[in-house]
Backbone of each chain as nested JSON, in Angstrom:
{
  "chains": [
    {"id": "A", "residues": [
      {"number": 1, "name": "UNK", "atoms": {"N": [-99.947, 94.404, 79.653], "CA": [-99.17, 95.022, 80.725], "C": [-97.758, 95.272, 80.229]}},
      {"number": 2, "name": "UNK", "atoms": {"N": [-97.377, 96.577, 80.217], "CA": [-96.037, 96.855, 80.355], "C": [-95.037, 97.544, 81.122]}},
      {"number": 3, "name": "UNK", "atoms": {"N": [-94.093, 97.224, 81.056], "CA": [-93.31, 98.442, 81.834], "C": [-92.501, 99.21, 81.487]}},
      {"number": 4, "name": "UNK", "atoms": {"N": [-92.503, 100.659, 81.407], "CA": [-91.404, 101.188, 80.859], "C": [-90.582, 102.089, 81.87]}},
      {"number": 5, "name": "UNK", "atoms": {"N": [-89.465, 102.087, 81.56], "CA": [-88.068, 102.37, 81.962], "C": [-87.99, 103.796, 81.997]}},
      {"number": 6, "name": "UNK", "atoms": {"N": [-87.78, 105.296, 82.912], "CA": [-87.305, 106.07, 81.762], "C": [-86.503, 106.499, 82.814]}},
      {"number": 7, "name": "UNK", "atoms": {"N": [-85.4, 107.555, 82.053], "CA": [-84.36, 108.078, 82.005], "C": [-84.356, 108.367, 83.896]}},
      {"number": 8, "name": "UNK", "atoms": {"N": [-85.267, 109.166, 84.431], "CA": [-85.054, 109.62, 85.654], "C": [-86.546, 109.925, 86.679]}},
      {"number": 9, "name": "UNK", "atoms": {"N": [-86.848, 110.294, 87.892], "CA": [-87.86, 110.094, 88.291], "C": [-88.91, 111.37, 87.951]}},
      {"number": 10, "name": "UNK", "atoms": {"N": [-88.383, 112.517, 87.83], "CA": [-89.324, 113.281, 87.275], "C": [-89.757, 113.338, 85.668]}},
      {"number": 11, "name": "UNK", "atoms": {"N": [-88.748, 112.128, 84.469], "CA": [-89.063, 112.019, 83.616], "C": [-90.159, 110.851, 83.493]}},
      {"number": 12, "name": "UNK", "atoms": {"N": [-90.634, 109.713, 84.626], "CA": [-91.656, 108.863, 84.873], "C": [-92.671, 110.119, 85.147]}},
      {"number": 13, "name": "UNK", "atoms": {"N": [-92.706, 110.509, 86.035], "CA": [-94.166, 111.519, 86.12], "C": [-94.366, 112.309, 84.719]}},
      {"number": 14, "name": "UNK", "atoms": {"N": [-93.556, 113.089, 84.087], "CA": [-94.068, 113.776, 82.592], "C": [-94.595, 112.535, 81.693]}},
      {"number": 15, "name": "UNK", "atoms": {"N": [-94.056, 111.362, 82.094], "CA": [-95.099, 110.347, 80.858], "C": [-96.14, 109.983, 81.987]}},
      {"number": 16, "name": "UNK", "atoms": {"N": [-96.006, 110.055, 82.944], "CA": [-97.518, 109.628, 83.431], "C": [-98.565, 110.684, 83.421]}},
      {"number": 17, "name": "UNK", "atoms": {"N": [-98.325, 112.113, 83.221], "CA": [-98.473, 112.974, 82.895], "C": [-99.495, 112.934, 81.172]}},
      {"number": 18, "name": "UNK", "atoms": {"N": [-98.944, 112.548, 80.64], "CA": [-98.701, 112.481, 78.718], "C": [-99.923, 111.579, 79.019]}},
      {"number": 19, "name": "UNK", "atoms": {"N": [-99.507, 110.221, 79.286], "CA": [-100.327, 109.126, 79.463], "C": [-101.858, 109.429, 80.011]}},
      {"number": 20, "name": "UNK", "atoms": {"N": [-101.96, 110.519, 81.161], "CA": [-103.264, 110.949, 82.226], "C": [-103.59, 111.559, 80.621]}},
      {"number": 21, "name": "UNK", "atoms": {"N": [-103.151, 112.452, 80.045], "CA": [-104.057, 113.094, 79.091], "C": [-104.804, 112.741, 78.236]}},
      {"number": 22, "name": "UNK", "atoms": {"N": [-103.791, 111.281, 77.57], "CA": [-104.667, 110.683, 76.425], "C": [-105.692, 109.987, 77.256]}},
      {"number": 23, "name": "UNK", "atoms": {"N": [-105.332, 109.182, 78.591], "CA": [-106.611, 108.215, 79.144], "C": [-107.773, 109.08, 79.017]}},
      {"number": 24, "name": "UNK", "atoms": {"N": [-107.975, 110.448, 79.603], "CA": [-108.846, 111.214, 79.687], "C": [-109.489, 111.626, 78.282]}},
      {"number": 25, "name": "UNK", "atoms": {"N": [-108.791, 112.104, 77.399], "CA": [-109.434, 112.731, 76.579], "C": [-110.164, 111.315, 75.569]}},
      {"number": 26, "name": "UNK", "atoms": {"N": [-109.453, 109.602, 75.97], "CA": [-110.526, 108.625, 75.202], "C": [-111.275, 108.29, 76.524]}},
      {"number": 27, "name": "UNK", "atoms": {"N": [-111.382, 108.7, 77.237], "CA": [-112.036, 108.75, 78.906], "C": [-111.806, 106.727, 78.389]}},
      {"number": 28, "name": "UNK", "atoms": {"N": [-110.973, 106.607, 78.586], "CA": [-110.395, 104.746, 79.236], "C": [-109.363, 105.481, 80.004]}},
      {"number": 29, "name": "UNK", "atoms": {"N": [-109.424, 104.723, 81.114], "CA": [-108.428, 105.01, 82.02], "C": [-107.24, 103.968, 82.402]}},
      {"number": 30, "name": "UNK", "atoms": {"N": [-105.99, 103.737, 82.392], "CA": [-104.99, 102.528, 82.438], "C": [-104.824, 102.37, 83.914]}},
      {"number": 31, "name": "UNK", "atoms": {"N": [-104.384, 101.323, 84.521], "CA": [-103.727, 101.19, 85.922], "C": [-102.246, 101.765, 85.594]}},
      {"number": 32, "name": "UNK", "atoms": {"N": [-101.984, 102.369, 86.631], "CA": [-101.013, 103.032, 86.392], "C": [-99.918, 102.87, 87.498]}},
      {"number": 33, "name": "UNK", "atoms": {"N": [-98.658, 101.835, 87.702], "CA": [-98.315, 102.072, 88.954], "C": [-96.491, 102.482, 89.184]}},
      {"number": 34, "name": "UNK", "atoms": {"N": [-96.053, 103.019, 89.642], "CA": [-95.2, 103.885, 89.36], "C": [-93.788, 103.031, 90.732]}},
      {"number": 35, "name": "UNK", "atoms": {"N": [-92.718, 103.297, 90.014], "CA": [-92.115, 102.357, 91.207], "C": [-90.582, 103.298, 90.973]}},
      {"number": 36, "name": "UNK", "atoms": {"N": [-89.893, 104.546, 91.532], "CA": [-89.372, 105.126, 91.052], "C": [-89.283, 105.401, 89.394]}},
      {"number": 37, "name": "UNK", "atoms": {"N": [-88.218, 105.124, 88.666], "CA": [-88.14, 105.836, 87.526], "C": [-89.033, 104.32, 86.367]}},
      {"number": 38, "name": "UNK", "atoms": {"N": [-89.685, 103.645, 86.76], "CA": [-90.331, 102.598, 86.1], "C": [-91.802, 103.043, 86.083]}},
      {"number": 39, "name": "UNK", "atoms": {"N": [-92.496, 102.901, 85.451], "CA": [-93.936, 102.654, 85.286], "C": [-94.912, 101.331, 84.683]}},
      {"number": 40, "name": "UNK", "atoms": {"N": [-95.111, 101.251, 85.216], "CA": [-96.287, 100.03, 84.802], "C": [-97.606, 100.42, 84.816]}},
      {"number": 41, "name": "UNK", "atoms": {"N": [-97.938, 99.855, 82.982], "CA": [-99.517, 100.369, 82.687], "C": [-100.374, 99.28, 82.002]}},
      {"number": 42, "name": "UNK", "atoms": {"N": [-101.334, 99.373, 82.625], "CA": [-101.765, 97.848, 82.081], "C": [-103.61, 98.271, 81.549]}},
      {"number": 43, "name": "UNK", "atoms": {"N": [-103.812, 98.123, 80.081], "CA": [-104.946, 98.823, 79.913], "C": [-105.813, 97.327, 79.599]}},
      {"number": 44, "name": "UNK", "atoms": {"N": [-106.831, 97.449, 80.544], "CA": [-108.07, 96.051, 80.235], "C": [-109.221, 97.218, 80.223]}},
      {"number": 45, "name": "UNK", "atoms": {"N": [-110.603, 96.279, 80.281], "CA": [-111.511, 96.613, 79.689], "C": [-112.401, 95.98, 80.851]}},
      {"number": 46, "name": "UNK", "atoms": {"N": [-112.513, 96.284, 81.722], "CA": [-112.94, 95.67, 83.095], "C": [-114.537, 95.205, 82.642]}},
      {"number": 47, "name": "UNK", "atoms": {"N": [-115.167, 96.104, 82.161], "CA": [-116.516, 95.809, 81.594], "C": [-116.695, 95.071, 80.511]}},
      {"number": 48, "name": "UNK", "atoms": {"N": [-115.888, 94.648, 79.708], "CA": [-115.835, 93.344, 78.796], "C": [-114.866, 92.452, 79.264]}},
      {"number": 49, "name": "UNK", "atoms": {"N": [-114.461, 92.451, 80.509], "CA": [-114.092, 91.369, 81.08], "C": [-112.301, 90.816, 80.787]}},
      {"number": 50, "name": "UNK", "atoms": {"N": [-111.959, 91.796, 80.112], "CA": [-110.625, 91.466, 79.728], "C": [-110.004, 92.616, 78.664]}},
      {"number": 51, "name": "UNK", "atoms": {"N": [-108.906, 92.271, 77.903], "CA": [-108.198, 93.33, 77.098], "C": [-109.041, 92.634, 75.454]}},
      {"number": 52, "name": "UNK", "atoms": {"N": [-109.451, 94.436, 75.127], "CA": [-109.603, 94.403, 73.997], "C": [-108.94, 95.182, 72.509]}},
      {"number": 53, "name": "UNK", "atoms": {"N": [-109.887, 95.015, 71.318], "CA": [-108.814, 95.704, 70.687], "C": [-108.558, 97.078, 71.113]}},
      {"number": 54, "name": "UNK", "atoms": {"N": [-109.32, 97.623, 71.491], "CA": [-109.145, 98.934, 72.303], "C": [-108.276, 99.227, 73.135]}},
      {"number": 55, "name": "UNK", "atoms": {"N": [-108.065, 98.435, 73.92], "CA": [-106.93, 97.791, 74.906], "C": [-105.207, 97.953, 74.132]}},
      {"number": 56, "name": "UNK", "atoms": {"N": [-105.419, 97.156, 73.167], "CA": [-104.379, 97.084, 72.442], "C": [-103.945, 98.154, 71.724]}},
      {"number": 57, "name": "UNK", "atoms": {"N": [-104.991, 99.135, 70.947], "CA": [-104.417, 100.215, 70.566], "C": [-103.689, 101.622, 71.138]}},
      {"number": 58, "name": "UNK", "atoms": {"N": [-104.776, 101.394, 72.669], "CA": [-104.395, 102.218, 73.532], "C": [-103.009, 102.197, 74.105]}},
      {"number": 59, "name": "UNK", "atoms": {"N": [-101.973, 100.811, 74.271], "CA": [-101.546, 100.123, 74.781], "C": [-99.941, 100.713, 73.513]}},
      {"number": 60, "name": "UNK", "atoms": {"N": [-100.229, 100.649, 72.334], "CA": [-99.807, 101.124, 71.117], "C": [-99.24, 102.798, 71.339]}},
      {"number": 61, "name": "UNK", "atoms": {"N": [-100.275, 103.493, 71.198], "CA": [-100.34, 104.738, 71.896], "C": [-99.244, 105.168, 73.235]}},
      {"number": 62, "name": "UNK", "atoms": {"N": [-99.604, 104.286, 74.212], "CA": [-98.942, 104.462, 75.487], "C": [-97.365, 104.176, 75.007]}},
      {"number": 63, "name": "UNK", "atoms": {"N": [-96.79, 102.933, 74.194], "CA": [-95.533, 102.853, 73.468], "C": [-95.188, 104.207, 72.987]}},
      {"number": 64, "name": "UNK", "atoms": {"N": [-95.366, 104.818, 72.252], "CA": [-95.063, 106.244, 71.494], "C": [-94.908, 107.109, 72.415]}},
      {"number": 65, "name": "UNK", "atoms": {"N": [-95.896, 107.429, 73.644], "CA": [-95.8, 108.563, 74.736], "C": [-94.441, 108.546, 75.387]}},
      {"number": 66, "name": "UNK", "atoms": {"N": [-94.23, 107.482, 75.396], "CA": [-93.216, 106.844, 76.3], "C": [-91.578, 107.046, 75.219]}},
      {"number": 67, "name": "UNK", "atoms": {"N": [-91.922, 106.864, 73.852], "CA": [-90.628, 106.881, 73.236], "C": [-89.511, 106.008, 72.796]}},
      {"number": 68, "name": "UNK", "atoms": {"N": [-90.896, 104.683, 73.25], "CA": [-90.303, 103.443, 72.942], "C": [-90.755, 102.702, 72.446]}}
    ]},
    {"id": "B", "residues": [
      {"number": 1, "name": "UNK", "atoms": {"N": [-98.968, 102.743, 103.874], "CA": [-99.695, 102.839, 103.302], "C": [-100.919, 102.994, 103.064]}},
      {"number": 2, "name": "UNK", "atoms": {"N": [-101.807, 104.127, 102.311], "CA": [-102.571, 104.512, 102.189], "C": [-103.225, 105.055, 101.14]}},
      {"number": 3, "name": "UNK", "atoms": {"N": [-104.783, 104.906, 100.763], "CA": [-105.455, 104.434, 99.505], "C": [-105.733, 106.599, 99.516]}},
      {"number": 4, "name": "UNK", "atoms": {"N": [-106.034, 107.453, 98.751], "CA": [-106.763, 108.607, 98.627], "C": [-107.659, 108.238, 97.343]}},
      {"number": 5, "name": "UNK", "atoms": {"N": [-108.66, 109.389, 97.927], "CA": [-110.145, 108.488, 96.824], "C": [-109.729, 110.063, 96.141]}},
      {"number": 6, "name": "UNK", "atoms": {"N": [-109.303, 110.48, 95.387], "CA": [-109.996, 112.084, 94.65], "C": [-111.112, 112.252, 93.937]}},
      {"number": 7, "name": "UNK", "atoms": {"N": [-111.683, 113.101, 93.749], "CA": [-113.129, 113.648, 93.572], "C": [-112.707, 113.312, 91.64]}},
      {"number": 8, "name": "UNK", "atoms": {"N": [-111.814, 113.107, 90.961], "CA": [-111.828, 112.973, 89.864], "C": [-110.123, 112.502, 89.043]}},
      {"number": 9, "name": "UNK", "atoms": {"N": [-110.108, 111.753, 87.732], "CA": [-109.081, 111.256, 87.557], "C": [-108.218, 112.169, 87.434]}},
      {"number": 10, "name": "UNK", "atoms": {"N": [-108.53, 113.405, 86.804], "CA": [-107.441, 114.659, 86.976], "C": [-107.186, 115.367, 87.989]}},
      {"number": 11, "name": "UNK", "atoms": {"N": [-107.942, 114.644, 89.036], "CA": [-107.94, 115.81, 90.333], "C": [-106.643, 114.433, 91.231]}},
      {"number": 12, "name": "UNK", "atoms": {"N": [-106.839, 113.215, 90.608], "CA": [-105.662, 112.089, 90.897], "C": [-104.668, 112.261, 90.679]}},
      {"number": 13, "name": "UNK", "atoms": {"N": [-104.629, 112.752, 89.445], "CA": [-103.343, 112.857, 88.894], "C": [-102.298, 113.916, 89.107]}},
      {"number": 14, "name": "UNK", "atoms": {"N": [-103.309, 115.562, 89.463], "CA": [-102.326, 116.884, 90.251], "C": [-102.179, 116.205, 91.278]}},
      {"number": 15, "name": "UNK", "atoms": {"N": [-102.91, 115.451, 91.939], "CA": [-102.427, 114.742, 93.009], "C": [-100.901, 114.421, 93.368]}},
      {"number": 16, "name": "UNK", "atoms": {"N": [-100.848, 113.514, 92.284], "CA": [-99.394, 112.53, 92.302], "C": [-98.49, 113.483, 91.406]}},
      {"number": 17, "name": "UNK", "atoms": {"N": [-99.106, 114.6, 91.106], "CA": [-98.136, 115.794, 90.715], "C": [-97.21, 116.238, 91.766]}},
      {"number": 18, "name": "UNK", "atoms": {"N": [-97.973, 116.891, 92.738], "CA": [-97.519, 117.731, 93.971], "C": [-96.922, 116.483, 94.384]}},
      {"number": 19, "name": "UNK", "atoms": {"N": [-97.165, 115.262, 94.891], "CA": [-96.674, 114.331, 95.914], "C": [-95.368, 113.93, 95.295]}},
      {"number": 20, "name": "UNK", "atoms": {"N": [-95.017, 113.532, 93.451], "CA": [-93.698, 113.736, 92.935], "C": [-93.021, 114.722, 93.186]}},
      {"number": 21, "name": "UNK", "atoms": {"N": [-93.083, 116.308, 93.452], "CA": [-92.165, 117.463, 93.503], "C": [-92.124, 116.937, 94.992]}},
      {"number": 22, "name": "UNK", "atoms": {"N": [-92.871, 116.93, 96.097], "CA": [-92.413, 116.663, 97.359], "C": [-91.261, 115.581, 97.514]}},
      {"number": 23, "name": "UNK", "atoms": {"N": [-91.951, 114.428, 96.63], "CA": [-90.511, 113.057, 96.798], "C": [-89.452, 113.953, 95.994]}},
      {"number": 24, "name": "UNK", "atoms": {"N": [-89.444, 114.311, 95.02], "CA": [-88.305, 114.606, 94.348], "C": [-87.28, 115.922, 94.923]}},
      {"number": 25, "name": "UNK", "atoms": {"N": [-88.341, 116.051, 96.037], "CA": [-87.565, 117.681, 97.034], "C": [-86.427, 116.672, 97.889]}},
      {"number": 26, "name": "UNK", "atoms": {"N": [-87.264, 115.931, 98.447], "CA": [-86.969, 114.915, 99.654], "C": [-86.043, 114.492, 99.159]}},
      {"number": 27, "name": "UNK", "atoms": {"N": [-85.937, 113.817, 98.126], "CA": [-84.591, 112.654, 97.071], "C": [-85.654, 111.421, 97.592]}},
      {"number": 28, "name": "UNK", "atoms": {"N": [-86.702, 111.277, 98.527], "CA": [-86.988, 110.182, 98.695], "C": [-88.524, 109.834, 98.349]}},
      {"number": 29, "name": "UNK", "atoms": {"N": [-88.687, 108.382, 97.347], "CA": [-89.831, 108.14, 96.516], "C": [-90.614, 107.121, 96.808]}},
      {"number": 30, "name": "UNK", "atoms": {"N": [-91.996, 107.318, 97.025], "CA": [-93.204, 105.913, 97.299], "C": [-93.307, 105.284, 95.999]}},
      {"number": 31, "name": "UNK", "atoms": {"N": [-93.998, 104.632, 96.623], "CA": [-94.141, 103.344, 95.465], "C": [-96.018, 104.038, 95.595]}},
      {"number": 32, "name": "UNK", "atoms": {"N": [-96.532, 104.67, 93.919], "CA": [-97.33, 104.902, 93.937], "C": [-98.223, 104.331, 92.932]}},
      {"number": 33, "name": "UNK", "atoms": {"N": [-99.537, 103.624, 93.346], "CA": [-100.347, 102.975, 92.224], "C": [-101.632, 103.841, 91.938]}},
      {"number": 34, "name": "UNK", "atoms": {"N": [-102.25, 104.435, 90.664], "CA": [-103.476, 104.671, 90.33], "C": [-104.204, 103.719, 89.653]}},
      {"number": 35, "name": "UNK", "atoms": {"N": [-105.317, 103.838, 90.212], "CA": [-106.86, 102.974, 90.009], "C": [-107.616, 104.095, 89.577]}},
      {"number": 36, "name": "UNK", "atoms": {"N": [-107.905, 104.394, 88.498], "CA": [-108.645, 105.668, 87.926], "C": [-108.566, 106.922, 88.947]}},
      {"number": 37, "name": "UNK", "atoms": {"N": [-109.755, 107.002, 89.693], "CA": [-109.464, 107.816, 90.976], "C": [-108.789, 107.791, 92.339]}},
      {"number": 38, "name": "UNK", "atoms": {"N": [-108.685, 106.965, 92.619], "CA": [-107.971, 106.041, 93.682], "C": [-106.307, 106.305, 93.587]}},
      {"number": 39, "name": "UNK", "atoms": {"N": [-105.57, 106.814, 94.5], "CA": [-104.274, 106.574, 94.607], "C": [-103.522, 105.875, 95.966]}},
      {"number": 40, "name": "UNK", "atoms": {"N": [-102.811, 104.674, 95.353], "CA": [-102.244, 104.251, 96.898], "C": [-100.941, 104.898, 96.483]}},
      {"number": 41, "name": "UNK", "atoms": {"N": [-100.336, 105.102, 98.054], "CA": [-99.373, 105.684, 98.107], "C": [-98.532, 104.835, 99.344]}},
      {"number": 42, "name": "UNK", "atoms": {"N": [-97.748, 104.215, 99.437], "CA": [-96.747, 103.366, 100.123], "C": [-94.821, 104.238, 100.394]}},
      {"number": 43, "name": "UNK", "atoms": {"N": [-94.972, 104.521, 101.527], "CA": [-93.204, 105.439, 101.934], "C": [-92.539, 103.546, 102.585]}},
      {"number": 44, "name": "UNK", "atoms": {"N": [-91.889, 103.36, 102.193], "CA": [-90.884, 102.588, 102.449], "C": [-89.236, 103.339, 102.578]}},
      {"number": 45, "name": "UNK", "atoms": {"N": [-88.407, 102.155, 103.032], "CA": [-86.929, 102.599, 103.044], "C": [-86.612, 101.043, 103.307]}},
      {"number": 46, "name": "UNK", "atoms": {"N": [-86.636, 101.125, 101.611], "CA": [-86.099, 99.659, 101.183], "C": [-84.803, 99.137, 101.693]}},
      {"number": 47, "name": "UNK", "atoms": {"N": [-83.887, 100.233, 102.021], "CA": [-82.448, 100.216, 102.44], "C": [-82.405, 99.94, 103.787]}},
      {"number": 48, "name": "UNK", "atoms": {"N": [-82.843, 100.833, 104.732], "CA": [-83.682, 100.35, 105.683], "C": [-84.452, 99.233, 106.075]}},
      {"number": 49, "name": "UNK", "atoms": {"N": [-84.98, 98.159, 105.491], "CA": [-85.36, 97.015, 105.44], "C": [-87.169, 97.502, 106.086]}},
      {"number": 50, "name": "UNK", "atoms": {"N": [-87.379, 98.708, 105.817], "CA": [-88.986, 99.061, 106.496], "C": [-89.34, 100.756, 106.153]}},
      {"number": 51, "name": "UNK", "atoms": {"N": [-90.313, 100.751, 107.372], "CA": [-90.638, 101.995, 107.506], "C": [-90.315, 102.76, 108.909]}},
      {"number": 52, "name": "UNK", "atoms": {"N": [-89.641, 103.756, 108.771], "CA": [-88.581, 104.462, 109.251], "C": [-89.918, 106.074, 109.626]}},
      {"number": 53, "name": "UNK", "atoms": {"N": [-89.058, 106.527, 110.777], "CA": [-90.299, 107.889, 111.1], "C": [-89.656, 108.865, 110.155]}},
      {"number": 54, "name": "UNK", "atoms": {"N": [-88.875, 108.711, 109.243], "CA": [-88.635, 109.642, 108.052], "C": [-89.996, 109.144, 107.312]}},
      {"number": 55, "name": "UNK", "atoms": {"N": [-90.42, 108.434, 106.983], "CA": [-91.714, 108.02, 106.23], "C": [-93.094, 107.913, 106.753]}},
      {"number": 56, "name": "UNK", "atoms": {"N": [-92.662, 107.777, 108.001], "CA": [-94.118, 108.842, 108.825], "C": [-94.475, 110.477, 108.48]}},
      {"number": 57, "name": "UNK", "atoms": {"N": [-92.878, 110.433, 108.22], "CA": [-93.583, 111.825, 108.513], "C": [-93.73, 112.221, 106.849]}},
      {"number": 58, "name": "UNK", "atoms": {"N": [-93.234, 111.616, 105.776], "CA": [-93.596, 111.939, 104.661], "C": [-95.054, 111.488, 104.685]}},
      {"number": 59, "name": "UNK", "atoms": {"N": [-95.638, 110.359, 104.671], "CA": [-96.992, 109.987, 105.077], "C": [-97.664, 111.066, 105.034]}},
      {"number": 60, "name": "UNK", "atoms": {"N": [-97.368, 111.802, 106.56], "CA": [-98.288, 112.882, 106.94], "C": [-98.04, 113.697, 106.222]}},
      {"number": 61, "name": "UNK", "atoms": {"N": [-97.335, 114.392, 105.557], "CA": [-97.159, 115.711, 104.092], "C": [-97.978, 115.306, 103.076]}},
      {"number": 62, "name": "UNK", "atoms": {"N": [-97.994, 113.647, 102.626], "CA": [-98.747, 113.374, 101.751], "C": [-100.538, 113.629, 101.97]}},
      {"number": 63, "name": "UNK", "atoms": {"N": [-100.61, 112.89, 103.237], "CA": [-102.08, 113.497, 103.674], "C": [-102.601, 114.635, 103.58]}},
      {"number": 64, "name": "UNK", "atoms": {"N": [-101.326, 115.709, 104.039], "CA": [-101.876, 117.306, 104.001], "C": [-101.886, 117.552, 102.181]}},
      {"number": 65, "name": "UNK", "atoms": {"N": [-101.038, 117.242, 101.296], "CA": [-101.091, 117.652, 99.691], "C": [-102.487, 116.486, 99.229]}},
      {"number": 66, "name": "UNK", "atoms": {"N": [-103.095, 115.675, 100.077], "CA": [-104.269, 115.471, 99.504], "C": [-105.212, 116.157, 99.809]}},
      {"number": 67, "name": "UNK", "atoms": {"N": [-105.214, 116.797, 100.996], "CA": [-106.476, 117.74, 101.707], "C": [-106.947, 116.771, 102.064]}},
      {"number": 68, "name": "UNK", "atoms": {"N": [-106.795, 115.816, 102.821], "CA": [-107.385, 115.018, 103.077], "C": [-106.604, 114.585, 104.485]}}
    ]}
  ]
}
């Protein structure tokens, strides 16, 4: 689980934006919850019961979208 | 507060597209969570100490930009 910070509230939607694309195109999908200009994304693996390495790379990924 | 089911994760996500340009018309922002398809959407006025019929009535805009 993380949270990232960004600059302003329509710059949280273009990474949640960024973020919807990659979930989709590895069809894993993150919780995604948005609290003005903050986001929180937390990628588990509900069907293996917890976070995997998959989890973690995705999680990797979501760092870079974000710019941090 | 209120849960919208969309017919798909990208059909979630134009979702919380349109419902960001509406908050960001307004100046005023929900606290919004995605669950793959699933979006809750919560109007508060934290300043306010609640929910205020300014957030009724965003509520109801949000209902109509879900079609729902």
């Amino acid at each position: 689980m993380r949270e990232f910070e960004l600059p302003s509230f329509p710059a949280a939607i273009e990474f949640v934006d960024r973020l919807a694309e990659l979930a989709e195109s590895e069809n894993h999908h993150p919780d995604i919850d948005i609290r003005y200009r903050k986001v929180t994304v937390r990628w588990t693996s509900h069907d293996k019961g917890g976070i995997t390495e998959r989890d973690r790379k995705m999680a990797e990924r979501t760092s870079a979208l974000a710019g941090a």
